[in-house]
N, C-alpha and C positions, 0 to 999 in steps of 0.2 A: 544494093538494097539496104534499106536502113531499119532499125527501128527505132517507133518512137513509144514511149510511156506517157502516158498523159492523164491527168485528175489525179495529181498528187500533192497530197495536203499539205507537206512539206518535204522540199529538196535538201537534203544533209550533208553538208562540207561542198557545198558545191562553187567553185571558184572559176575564172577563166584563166589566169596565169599559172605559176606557180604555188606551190603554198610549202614554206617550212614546218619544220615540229612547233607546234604551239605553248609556250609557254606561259607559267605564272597564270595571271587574268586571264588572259588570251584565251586558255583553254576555254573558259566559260562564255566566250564569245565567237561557237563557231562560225561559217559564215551560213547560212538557212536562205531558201528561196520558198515563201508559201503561193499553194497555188501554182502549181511548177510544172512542167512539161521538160523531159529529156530524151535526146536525141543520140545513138547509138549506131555507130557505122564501122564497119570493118574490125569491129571489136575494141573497138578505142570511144569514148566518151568525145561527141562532134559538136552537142550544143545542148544550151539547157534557156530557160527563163522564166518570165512569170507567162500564164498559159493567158494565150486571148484569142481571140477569132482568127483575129490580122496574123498573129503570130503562127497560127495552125493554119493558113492557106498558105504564109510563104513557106514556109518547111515543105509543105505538099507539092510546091511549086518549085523549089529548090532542089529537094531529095526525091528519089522513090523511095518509098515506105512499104517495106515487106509486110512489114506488122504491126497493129495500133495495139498497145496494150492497154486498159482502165484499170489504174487503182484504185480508183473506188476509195480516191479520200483516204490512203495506206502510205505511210513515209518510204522515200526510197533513200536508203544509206548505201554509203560505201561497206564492202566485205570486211567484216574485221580481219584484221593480221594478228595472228598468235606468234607472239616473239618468242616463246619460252615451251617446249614439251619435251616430255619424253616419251613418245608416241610408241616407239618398239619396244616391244618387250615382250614376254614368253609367261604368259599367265598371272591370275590376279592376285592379291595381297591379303583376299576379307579377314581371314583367320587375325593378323595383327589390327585390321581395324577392330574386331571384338579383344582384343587384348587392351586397346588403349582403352574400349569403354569400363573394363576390369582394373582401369588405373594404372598401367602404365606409361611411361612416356617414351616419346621417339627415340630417344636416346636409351634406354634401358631395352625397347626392342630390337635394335641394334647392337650391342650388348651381347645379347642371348643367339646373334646370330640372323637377327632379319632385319630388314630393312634391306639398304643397297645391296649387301651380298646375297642378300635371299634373291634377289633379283639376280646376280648375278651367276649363281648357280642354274636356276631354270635357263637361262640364257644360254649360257653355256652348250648345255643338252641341245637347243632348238636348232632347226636347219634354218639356211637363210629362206628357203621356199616358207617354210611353214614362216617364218619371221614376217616374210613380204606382207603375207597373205591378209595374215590379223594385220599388221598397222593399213594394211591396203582400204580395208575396212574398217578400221577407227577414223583413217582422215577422211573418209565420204561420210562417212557422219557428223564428222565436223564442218563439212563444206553443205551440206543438209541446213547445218545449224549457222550459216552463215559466213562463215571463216573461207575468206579467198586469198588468203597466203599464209604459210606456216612455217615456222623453225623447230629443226627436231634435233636432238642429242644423242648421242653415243655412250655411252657409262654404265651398260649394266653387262658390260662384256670382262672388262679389267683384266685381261690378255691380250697377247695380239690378238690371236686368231679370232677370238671375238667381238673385239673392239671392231675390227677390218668388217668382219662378217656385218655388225650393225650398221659403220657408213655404208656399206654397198649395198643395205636393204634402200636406207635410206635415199642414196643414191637413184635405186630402180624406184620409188615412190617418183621422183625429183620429174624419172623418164615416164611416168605412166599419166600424171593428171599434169592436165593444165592449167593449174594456179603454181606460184612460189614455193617450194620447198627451200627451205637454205639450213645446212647440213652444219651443227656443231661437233666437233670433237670435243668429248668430258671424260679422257681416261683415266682424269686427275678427280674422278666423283669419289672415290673411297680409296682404301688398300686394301689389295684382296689378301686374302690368307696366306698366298705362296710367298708376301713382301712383311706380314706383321712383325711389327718391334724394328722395322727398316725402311723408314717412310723416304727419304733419301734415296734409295736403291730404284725404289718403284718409280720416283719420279725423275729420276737418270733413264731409267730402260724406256719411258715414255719418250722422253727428248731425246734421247740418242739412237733408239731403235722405231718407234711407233712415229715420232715425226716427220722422219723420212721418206717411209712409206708412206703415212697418209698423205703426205704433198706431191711425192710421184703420181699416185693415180687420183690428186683432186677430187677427193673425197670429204674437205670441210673447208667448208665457208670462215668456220669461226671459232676457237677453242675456248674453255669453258672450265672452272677451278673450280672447286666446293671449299670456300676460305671458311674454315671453323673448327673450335675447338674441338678436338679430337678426331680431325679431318687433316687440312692444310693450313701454315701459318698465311700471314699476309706479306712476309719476306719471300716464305718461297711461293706463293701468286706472283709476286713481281717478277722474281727471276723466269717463274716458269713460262709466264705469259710474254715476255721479254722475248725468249725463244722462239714462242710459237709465234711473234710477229717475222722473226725471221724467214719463217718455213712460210710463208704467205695466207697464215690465220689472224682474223682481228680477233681482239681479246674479248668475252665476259667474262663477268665472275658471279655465283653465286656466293652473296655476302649478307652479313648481320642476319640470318635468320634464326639462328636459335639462340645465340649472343651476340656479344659486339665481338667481333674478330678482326675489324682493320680492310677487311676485305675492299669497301668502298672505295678507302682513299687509295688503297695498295691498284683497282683497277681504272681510277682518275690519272696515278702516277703511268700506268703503263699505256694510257691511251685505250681503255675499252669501249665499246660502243656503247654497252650497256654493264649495267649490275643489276642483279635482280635479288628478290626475293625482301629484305630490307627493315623485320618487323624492331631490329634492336639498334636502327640509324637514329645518330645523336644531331644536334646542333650541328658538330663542327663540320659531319658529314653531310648533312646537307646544304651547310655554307659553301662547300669544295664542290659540291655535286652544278650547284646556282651559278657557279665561273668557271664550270667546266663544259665540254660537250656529249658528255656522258648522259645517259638514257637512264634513269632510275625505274625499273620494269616493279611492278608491283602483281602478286600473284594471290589473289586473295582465295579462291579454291582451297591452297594447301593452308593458309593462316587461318580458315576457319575450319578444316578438316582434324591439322591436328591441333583446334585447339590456343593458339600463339597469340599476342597481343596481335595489337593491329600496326602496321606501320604508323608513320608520321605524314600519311599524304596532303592531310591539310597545312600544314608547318611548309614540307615541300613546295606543295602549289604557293603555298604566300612568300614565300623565297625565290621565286620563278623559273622553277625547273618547271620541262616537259617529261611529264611524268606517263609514264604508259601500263597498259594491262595487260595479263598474257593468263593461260590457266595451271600452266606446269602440270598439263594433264599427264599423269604419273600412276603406275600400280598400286602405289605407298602412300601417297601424300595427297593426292587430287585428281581421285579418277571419276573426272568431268572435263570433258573436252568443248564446254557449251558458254562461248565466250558470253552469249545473251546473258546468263546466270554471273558469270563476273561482273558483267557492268553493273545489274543489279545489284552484287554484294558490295562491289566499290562507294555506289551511295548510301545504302544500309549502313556498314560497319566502318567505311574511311569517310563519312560524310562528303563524299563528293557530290557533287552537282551532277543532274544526267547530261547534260553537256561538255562537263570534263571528263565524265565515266565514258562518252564517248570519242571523243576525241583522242581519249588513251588508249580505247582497243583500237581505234584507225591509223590515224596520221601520225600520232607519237609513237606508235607500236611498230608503224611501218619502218620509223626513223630508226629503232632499233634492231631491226633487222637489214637496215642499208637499202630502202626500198621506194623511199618515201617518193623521187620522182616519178613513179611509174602506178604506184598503189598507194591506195591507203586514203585518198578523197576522191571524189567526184569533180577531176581538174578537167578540161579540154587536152586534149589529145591522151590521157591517162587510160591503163587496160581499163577497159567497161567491165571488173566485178564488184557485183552491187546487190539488193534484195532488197522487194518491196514486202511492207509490214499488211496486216489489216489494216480495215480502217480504226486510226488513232485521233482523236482530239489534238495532239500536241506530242513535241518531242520527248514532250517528258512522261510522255505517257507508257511509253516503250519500257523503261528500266522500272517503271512502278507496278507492272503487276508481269511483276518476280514470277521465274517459272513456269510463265504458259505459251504456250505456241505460237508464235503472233506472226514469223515470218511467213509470208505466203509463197512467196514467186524466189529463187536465187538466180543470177545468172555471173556465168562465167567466159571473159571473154567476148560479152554481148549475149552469148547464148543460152540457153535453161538448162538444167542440168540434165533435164530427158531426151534432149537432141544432144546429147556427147555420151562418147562409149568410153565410161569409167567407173 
């Protein structure tokens, strides 16, 4: 049984081979079908084109058709993929966001004791049930709000026992829904209390105790450094990520977001998929970034939360990286898990185009997450998660009015989200 969608005003990233991350121009040129009809079977993406009479008897004639659906003139995109969150965690932050509106900065609430470690400590206290539970229910809101694959982080544990307890939430997330979850290790996100004045020490008991374990029971997809001043240099990112390719972790790094820290070139040298974050990347780093195959993620949620310049994403895109989006939906920094609202801020405040704001939460986002054959466009034989909009005039209608509800329908897998039990 198949189904089909049909009166859809335009078809978004929809291709019949493969398709890579898109780069430079490219972005601005995805491939759009108006007037579109698609075709969904066994949960894989079977066929798509422009809609006509002839075209809708052979389908009928070819497939049986479980179900006709009308968009009613409503674009249908691929699910965004959220490359970058920290989705677990044990309670919310507001008390520091009313401090920063009182003038202080990130760095000074950290300082005093919040930030990572304030997360860290709630953490700590939490069961892994009670852990499950809440992010069990942050990423159905996020898969509500469109997002059909997600990457989540580890780092508000900065223990074993903690750090462990966060993969294995994430883990049972990974086993409960059916979209992508793909599991980072970040023990390297601060140094907790019991290691201060011995950044050294913390990041030996990481590599030499936590690496281990976490690659025995396959607990991370990907490991993950916080390169920055009064955090980690960009020598020991290379060393540290250097190991964790060992242990069968690809590298990211959080880099350049509160200064230049090296962080970029430090994760080009060691082969990361991605760097994110980005708002103090110079020239040279994005010359390095444009002859590398590294994924420059952009997280515009936390750059306008606390406040940060904006990255350099137009300099980027004219340099010809494939530049991606993600929300670093976090307790502290960007707690908005609604990729819709970044792609909108992407063209707002980094002047993107809504065709590269989108192409950076799908297909380039996918790429940074290692996903990109299977998610992230609307390919032929590709998972079918997708969500048709209202009805829209145009693609650029979608990221221009910022904020309002405009996804109608989500599916996952081919399916809606009220026919699965999650």
């Amino acid at each position: 049984m198949a189904l089909l969608i049909r009166n859809i005003r335009t078809l978004v990233l929809a291709h019949p081979g493969s398709l890579s991350p898109l780069r430079g121009d490219a972005m601005d040129r995805i491939p759009l079908v108006d007037g579109a009809y698609l075709l969904v079977r066994h949960g894989k993406f079977e066929a798509f084109g422009q809609e006509t009479p002839e075209a809708l008897a052979e389908l009928r004639s070819r497939y049986t058709i479980g179900e006709e659906i009308d968009a009613q003139g409503g674009l249908v995109l691929p699910s965004w993929c959220d490359a970058h969150t920290h989705t677990v965690f044990a309670g919310s932050r507001e008390q520091e966001f009313v401090d920063r509106m009182q003038g202080l900065s990130y760095q000074q609430i950290a300082e005093r004791g919040g930030g990572i470690l304030n997360s860290a400590r709630r953490l700590r206290d939490a069961s892994e049930d009670e852990l499950f539970h809440a992010a069990r229910e942050r990423v159905l809101d996020a898969i509500r709000m469109g997002t059909g694959a997600i990457e989540i982080k580890s780092g508000y544990g900065l223990d074993e026992a903690s750090e462990l307890k966060m993969l294995r939430v994430i883990r049972r997330l990974r086993d409960h829904f059916p979209i992508p979850v793909r599991s980072t290790f970040l023990g390297a996100h601060a140094v907790p209390a019991e290691f201060q004045g011995d950044r050294s020490a913390y990041l030996k008991f990481l590599t030499d105790t936590l690496f281990p374990k976490v690659a025995d029971e396959g607990l991370a997809d990907f490991c993950d450094i916080f390169c920055e001043q009064g955090y980690f240099t960009a020598d020991e990112t290379f060393q540290y990520l250097s190991k964790a390719r060992a242990f069968g972790m690809r590298p990211k790094v959080h880099a350049e977001q509160l200064t230049r820290s090296g962080g970029i070139l430090a994760g080009i040298k060691v082969g990361a998929i991605s760097v994110d974050h980005l708002e103090y990347a110079n020239d040279e780093d994005i010359k390095a970034l444009a002859d590398s195959t590294t994924i420059p993620v952009l997280l515009p949620g936390a750059q306008l939360f606390l406040g940060l310049p904006a990255p350099p994403a137009r300099a980027m895109i004219t340099a010809g990286n494939a530049v991606a989006l993600a929300t670093d939906f976090n307790p502290g920094s960007s707690p908005s898990s609604n990729m819709n609202l970044m792609v909108s801020l992407a063209c707002i405040l980094y002047k993107m185009t809504p065709r590269e704001a989108i192409c950076a939460a799908t297909i380039n986002a996918a790429a940074a997450m290692g996903i990109q054959d299977t998610h992230g466009s609307i390919g032929i034989g590709k998972v079918a998660n997708f969500f048709v909009t209202s009805p829209l005039e145009s693609v650029e209608a979608f990221p221009y009015f910022f904020g309002q509800p405009l996804i109608r329908q989500c599916f996952i897998n081919g399916r809606t989200l009220s026919s699965l039990n999650i």
